[in-house]
C-alpha positions as CSV (number, residue, x, y, z in Angstrom):
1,X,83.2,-65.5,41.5
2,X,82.3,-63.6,38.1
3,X,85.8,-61.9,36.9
4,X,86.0,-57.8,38.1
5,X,87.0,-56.5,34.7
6,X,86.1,-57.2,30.8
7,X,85.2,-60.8,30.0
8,X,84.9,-63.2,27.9
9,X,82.9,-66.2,28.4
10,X,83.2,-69.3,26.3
11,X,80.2,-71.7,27.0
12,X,78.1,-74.4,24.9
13,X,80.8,-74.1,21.9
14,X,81.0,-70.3,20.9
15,X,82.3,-67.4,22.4
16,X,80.1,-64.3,24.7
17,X,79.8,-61.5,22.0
18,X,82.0,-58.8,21.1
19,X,83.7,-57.0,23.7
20,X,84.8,-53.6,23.6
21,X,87.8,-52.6,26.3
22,X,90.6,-49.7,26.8
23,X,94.1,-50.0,25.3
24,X,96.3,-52.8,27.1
25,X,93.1,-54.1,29.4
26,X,93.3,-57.2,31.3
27,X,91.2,-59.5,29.9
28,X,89.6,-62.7,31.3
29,X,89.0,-65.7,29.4
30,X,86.2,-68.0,31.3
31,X,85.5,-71.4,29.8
32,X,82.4,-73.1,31.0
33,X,82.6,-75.8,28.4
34,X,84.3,-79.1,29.3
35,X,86.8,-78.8,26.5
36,X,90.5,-76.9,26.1
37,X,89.6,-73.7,24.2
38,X,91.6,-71.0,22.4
39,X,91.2,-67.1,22.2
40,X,93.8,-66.7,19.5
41,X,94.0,-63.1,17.3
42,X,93.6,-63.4,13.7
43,X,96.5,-61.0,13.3
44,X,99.8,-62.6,13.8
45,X,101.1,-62.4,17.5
46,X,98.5,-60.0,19.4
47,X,97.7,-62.7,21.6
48,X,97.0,-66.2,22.1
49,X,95.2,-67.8,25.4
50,X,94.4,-71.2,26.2
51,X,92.2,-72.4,28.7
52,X,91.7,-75.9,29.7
53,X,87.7,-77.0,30.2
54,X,86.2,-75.3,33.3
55,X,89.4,-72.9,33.9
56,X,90.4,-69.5,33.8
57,X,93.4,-67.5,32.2
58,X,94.2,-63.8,30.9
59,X,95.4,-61.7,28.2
60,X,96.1,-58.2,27.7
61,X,94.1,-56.3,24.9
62,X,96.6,-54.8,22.3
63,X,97.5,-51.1,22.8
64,X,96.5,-49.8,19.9
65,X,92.9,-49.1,19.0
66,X,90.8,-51.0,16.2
67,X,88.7,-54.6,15.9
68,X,90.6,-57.4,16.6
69,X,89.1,-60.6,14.8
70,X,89.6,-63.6,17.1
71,X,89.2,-67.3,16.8
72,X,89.6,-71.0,18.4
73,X,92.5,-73.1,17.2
74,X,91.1,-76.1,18.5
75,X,87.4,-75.3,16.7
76,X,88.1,-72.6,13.9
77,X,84.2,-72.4,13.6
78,X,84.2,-70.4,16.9
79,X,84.8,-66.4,16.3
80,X,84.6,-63.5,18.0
81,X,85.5,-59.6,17.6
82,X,87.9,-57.6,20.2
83,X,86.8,-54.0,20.2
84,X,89.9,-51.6,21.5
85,X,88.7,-47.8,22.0
């Protein structure tokens, strides 16, 4: 079933677009692709999820408010922005 809250969806090598969610939300990571993916923050330690090809997994969004540049460790040419508002 699609995920109840703010998502992001990682299919055909690249991430859904930005995503804009509240202080400390729940996020869900979905990977459709067959491969082990990454949703890791540019900024040192504001989080870092990895999800295994065709799987699921969570974060939670930072508490403070701004654009969080993210990115794939495992494919650095994948990037994405975390609004928090």
């Amino acid at each position: 079933p699609p995920p109840s809250g703010p998502a992001i969806t990682i299919a055909g090598m690249g991430f859904s677009g930005s995503l804009t969610v509240p202080p400390g939300a729940t996020v869900t990571v979905v990977n459709d692709d067959e491969v082990e993916h990454s949703v890791t923050s540019r900024t040192k330690d504001l989080f870092d999820v990895h999800v295994e090809g065709k799987k699921r997994a969570t974060f939670t969004a930072p508490s403070e408010p701004g654009d969080y540049a993210f990115y794939c460790i495992y494919h650095p040419a994948m990037t994405g922005t975390l609004t928090v508002s």
